[in-house]
N, C-alpha and C positions, 0 to 999 in steps of 0.2 A: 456478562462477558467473563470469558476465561482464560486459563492458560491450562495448555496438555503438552505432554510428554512422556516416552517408553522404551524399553529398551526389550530388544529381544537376540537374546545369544545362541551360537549354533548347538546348545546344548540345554541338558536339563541343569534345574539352578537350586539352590536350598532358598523356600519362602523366605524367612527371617533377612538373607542378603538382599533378594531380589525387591523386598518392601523399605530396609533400608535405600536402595539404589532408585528407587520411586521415589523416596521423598526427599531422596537430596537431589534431583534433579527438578522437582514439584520448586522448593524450597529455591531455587536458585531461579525463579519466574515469580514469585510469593506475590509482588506488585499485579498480576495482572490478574490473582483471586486472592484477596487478603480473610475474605469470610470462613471460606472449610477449605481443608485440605482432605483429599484419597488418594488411597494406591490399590491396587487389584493386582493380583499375580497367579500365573500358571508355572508351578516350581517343574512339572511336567515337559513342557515345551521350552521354559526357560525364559518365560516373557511376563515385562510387569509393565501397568501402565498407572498413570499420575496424573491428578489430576489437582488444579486448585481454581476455586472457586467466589467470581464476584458476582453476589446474591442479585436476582433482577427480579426473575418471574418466581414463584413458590418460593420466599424465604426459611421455609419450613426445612426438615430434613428429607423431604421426599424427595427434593432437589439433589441431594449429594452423588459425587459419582466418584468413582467410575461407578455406572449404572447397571446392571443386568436387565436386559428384556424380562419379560414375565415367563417365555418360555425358558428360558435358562441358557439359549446358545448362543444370545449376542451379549459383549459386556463392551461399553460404550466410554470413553472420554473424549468432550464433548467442549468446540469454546465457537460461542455466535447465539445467535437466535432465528427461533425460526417463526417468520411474522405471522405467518397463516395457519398457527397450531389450534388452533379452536376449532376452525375447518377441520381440519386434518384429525383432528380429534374426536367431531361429531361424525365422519365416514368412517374411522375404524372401532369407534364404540359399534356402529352399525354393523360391522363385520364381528362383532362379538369380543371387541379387547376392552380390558377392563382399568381404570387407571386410580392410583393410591393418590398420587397429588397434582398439583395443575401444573404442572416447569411442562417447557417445550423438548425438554430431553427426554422426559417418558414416550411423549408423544414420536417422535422424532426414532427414538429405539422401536415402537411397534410398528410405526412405518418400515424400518425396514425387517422386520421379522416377519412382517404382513408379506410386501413388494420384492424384499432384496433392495442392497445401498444403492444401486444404480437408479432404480423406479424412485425408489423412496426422493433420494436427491431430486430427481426431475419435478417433483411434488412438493419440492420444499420452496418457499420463497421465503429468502433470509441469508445472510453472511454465517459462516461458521468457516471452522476447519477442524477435522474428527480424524478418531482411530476408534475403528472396531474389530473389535476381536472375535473372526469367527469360534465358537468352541468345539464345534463340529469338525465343519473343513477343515482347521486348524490353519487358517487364513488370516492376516490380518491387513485390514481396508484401511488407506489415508485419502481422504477427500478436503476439497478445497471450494469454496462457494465462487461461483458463476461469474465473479467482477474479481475475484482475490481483496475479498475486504481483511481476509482472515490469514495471516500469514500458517506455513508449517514446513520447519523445514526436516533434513534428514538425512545420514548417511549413515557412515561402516567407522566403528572405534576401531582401536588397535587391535583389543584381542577378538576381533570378528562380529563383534554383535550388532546389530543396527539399531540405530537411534534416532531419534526423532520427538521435535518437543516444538511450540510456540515462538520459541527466540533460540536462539544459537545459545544463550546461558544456560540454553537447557542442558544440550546435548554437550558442552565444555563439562558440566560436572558431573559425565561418566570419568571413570576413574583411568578408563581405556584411552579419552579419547585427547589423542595428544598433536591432531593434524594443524598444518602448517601454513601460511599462508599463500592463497593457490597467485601468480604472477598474471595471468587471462584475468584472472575477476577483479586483479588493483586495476589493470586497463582500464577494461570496463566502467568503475569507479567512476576514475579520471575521465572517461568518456563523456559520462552521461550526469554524472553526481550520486549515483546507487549502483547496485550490481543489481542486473534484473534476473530473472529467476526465467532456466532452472537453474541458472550460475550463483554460486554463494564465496565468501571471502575466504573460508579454508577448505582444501584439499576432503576431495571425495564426500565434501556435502553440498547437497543440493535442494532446493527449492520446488516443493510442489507449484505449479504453475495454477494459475485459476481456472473454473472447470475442470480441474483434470482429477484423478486417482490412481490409486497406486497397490495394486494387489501382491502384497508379500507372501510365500511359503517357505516351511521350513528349506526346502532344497534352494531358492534362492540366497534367503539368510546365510546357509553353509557355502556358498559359491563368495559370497564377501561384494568387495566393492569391485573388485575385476569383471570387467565386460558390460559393467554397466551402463547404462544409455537412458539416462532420463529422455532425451526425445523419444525413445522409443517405449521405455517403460512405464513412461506416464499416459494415460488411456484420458480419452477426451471424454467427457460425459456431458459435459454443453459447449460447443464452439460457437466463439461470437459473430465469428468472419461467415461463418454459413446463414448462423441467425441472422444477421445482417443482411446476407444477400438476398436470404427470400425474401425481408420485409423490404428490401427496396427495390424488387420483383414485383411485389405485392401492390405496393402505394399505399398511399393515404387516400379513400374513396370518397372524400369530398370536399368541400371547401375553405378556407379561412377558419372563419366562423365555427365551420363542425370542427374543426382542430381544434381549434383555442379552447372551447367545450370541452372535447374528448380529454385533451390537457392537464385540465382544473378536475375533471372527475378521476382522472389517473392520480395524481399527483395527493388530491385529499385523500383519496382510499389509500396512497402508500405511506403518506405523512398519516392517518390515524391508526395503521398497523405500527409505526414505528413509536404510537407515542401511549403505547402498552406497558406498562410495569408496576411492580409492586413498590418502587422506589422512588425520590424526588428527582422528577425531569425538568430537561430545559431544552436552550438553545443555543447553537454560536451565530452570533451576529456581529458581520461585518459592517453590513450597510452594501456588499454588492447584489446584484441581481438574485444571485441563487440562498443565498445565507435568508436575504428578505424574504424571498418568495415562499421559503420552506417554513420563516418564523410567522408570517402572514398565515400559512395553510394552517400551522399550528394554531393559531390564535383564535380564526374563526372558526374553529372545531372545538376550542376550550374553554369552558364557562368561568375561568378564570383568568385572571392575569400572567401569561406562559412568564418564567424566568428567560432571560436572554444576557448574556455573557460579550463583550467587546474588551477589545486591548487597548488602550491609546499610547502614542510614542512620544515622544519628544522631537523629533523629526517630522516637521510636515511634510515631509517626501513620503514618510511611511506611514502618518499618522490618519486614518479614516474615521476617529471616532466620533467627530463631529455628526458626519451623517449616519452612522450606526444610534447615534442617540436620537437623531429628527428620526428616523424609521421605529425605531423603540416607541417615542412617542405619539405615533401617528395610530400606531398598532395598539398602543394602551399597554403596552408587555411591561412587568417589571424588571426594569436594565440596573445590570449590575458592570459598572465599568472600571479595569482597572490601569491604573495612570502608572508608565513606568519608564525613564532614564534609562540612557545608555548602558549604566554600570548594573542595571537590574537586569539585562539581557548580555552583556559581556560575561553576569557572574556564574551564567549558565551555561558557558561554553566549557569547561570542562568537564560539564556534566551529561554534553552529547554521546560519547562515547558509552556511556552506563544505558543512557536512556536508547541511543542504537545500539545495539552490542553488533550488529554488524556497520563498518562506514557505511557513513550515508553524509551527503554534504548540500545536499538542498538549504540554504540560510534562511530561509522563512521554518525550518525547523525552530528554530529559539524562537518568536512567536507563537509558534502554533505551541509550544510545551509549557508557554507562558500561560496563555491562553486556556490549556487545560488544569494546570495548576489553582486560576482562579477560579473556572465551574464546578471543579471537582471539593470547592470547601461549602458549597449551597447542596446541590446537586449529583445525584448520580451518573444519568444517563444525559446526553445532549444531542440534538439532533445536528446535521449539519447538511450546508447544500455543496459538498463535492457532487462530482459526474458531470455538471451543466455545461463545464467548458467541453469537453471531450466529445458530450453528444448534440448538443444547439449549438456549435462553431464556435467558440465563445473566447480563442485565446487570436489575440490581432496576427501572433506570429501563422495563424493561417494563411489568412489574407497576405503576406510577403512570400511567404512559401509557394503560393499559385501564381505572383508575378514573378518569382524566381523560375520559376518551372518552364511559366513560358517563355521567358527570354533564352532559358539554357535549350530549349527542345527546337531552336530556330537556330544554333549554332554547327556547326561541321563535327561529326565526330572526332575527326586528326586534329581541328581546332583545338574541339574541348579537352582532348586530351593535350595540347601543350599548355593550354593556358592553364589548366590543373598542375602541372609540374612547380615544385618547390615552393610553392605559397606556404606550405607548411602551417604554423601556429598564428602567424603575422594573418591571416585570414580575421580571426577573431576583432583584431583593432579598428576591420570599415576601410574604407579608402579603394583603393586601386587592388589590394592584395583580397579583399571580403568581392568586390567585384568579379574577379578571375576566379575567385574558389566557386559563388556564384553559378557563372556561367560554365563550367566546367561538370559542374552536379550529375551523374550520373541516374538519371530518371525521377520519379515522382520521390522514390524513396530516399534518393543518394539527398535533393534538398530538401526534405523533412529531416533528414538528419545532421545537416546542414545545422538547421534551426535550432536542434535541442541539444547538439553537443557542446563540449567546452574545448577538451584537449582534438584536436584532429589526428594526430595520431601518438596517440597515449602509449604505444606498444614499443617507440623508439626513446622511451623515457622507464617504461617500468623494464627491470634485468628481466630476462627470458621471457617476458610476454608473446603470444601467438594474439593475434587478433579474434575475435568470436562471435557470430552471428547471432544479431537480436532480429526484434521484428522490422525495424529498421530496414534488415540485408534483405528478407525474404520473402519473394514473392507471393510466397502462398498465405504471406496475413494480410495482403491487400485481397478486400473483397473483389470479383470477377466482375461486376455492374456497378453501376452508381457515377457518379461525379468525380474529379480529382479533391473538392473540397472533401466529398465520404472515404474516402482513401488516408489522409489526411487525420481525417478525425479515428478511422479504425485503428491504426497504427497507433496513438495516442492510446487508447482503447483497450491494447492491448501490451503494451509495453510501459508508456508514463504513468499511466492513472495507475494499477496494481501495486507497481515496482517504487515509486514516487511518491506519488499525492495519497493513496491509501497507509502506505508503507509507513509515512511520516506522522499520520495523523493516528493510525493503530499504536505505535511508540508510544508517543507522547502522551495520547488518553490514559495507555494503559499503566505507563510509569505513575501516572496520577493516580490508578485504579478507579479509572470513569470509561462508560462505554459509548462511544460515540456511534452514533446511528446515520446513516443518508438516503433520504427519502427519493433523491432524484436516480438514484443506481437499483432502485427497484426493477428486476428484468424485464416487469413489464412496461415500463416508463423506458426502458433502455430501445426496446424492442418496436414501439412507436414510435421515438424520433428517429428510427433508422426508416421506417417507413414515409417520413415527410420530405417534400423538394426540397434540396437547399435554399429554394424562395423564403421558405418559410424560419427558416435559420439565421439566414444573413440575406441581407435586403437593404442597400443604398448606403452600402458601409455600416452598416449595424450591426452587429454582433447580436447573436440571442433573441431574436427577432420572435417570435413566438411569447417565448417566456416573458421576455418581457412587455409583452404584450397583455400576457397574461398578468403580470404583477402592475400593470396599470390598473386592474379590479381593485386592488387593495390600497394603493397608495398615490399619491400627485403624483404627476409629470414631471416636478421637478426633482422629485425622488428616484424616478425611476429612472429619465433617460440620461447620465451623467457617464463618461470616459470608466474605463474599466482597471481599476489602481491592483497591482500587484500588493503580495502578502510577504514580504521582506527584509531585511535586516540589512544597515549601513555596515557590513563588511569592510569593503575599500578604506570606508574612513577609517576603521578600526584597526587594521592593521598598517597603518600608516600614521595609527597614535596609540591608544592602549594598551593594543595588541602586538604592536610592533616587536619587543624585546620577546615573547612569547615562540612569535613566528620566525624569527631570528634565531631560537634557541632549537625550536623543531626542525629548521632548515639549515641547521649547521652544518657545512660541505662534510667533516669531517665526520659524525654522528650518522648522515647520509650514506656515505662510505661503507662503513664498517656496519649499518644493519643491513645494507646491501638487497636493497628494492627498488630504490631509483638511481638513474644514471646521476650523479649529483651538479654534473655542468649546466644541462637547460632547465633544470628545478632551480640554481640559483642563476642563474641570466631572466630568469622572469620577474626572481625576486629584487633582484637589482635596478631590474629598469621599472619596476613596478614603485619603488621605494624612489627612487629618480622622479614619477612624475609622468609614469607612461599609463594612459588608464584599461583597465579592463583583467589586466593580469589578474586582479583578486578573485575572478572565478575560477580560473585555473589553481591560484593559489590552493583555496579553501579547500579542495577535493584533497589536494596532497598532503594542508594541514589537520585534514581531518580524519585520513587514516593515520600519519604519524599519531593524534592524540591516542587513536583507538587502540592503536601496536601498545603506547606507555601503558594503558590501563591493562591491557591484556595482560601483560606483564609485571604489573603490577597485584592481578586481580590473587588473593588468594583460593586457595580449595576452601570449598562449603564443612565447616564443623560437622555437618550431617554426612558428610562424602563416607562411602563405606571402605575401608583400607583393605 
């Protein structure tokens, strides 16, 4: 696992600048390749690219990049893996390519010198996010892997050039790039708890979307960031909503039993591609369905004792490690567990900010960086079970979203439109005001958004925000067939899981410098649960019906079938005691005032009645305290020693 980033300006550049301006934007991701650093530059064109490097497959120097193809006209920076490179490696020795060392980047470059990026991608199974620099066309390619395991984002500095890097640090230490924060994407924030992509937190940068690419030429570069239109500009090269529909056109062609089969052979082949490396692997174990089921596949595939990694809390609300250790031990895996206090997760909030460099305010974030923090002092690579809620139905707020649905689809339009009137934020607290918001939800999608939002309307609290369509608003990411529960799950699919649960969990690996792998977002594992009934999903209140059906092969009954605990942090409590004077100092009317992003009256009336004894405001809270923190570091954050002047 990597981190990349490039800059290219509407002009020719002198090498010497344009390699120092590679490595100080390399240098400013360093956490996400601590092993080699590169930079590659075209002083002709004006474009350099950066690359740095955490060693997985060929520790050797065959591995370094940026990479040149063998024929000379693609030069590659490169951050993912690509699982099926031994394949792909034995079909194009057949075609006559010849390779120096075994990394999946060589690989990965002759595919598309062979194919072209388009083919080559369709033939890749694996997470990445790439630039390639045609030499020829004088083109250059950004691609994004098929689920968005792999972030990249990109925009226009000041003095014209486009840039583009793994984390938003990257592209801050062009010298150019001085943009501001955009008011649409704090919304957003506040909305949802991240900004989903192709929306980013400053002005004129934007977010490759997963599946998609992005073909730059000189003439666009000189056009700048006017007119641009990531929905239009980013080219789909796998959609999930289509893949989806035909599998659930398709079906599943036979029974129970052939399923749960098909499953356990899906699932090992993507769990033993994923547990490939030249490095010490392991695993995160929860003790939920998906974490077991992935460290179970791992296990009876490994002639040894797999590592396995849990967090325990102090809080039995949030503490699971009890049964992450009976699953540990059930499995024989060697569990490494680490036990941690309030204050050892309190002392990592302000280090969210470094470790998102864009807001992000999901609170099971401080877990999960805990979390990474301890596999990554054994361990390099960790496998984990994201995907399984999003594709086996797996989170409960489904199942209230389908009786919200029906209860609102049986209401009068003019109805639902009064009873929606001025519930405003007061929706959030349940009661009479959660019921009227409810029944007023405009369609399948208005209550799934319902479910995962915090602020309802974020736009009459951030200054000049417009409101902005995610997959939420539009119709065209709800697949055309299927169920309302597959509607449900796609939307999830394509907005939470990338933007959220990957987004979080790529951070936090990566500030560790460990690369986290998930064997369940394999596209082909993706591509067969779209194909199965929702029978097979959820069945008599169950969640995960299948899977865990399947993870009864490996483990008791009593292991398997137990209520489904969230991955969370006591918040509420904390700023209502630790954190209190912290969130007091961030949400000072006056400080609020004068940075001039939020309206400062309803940011403190939540704070008040929250502090009062009213519950629930701490989600709202958190999104607001957590871009305050990210605005002081920004501002505090100095230029890179390396930055070129």
């Amino acid at each position: 696992m990597c981190g990349i980033a490039g800059a290219w300006a509407p002009r020719p550049g002198d090498a010497a600048v344009l390699h120092a301006l590679g490595a100080a934007m390399g240098a400013a991701i360093a956490h996400r390749g601590p092993d080699d650093a590169g930079t590659w530059a075209d002083p002709g064109a004006g474009l350099v690219l950066s690359h740095r490097r955490l060693s997985i497959l060929d520790l050797s120097p065959h591995g370094h990049q940026p990479m040149a193809s063998a024929d000379g006209r693609w030069q590659l920076s490169y951050n993912g893996e690509v699982y099926n490179h031994a394949a792909l490696r034995a079909e194009l020795a057949a075609l006559g390519h010849g390779f120096h060392g075994h990394s999946d980047t060589e690989v990965l470059l002759a595919a598309i010198a062979q194919w072209g990026v388009e083919a080559a991608l369709a033939r890749a199974n694996g997470m990445f996010a790439l630039a390639a620099w045609d030499t020829r066309a004088r083109e250059l390619w950004l691609a994004r892997d098929r689920v968005g395991k792999k972030p990249l984002y990109y925009g226009w500095a000041g003095d014209g050039s486009f840039v583009f890097g793994s984390e938003l640090k990257a592209l801050r230490a062009h010298p150019a790039m001085h943009a501001g924060v955009d008011p649409d994407a704090l919304a957003l924030l506040l909305r949802f708890d991240y900004v989903p992509a192709p929306y980013a937190i400053l002005h004129d940068v934007h977010k490759l979307c997963a599946g998609r690419l992005l073909r730059i030429d000189a003439s666009r570069v000189a056009a700048g960031a006017a007119g641009h239109d990531p929905a239009r500009d980013q080219q789909v090269w796998w959609n999930a909503r289509e893949r989806q529909e035909a599998m659930i056109a398709r079906g599943f062609a036979g029974d129970e039993a052939a399923a749960l089969e098909a499953l356990d052979a899906l699932l090992r082949d993507a769990t033993a591609l994923r547990m490939e490396a030249d490095v010490p692997l392991g695993a995160f174990l929860s003790g939920g369905t998906d974490s077991s089921l992935v460290t179970a596949l791992m296990q009876a595939q490994s002639a040894r004792p797999v590592r396995s990694f849990s967090i325990g809390f102090d809080s039995a609300v949030h503490d699971e490690s009890a049964h992450a250790a009976a699953v540990a031990r059930h499995l024989g895996t060697e569990h490494t567990e680490l036990r941690v206090d309030g204050r050892a997760a309190l002392d990592l909030v302000p280090s969210m900010p470094r470790i998102h460099d864009e807001p992000f305010a999901d609170s099971s974030q401080l877990p999960t960086a805990l979390l990474c923090e301890l596999t990554r002092r054994h361990v390099t690579v960790a496998l984990s079970g994201d995907g399984g809620d999003e594709l086996f139905f797996g989170y409960g707020r489904y199942a209230r979203a389908l009786r919200n649905h029906r209860m609102a689809a049986g209401v009068p339009g003019p109805l639902r439109h009064l009873l929606g009137r001025e519930h405003g934020e007061a929706a959030r607290l349940g009661g009479l005001a959660a019921l009227r918001a409810a029944l007023a939800a405009d369609g399948l999608q208005g209550v799934a958004r319902q479910r995962v939002q915090r602020w309802r309307a974020p736009e009459a609290v951030v200054q000049g925000a417009r409101r902005r369509p995610t997959a939420y608003d539009d119709p065209r990411a709800l697949p055309r067939n299927g169920t309302p529960g597959d509607a449900l799950m796609a939307l999830d699919f394509a907005c939470y899981l990338p933007e959220d649960v990957l987004t979080k969990v790529d951070r936090a690996s990566m500030a560790a410098s460990l690369e986290a792998r998930a064997p369940l977002l394999d596209w082909r594992v993706a591509e067969f649960a779209w194909s199965l009934p929702m029978s097979m999903k959820w069945r008599d209140g169950r969640l995960k019906h299948l899977p865990k059906r399947l993870l009864g092969r490996y483990l008791p009954d009593a292991l398997v079938q137990r209520p489904k605990s969230g991955f969370g942090a006591p918040v509420g409590d904390w700023l209502r005691g630790p954190l209190r004077d912290w969130g007091e100092a961030q949400l000072d009317p006056r400080r609020l005032r004068e940075e001039g992003h939020f309206d400062p009256a309803p940011v403190r009336a939540l704070w008040e009645a929250f502090q009062a004894g009213e519950r629930k405001w701490h989600t709202h809270l958190w999104g607001v305290l957590m871009f305050q923190a990210w605005r002081e570091n920004l501002q505090r954050d100095p230029p890179s020693p390396e930055r070129p002047r």
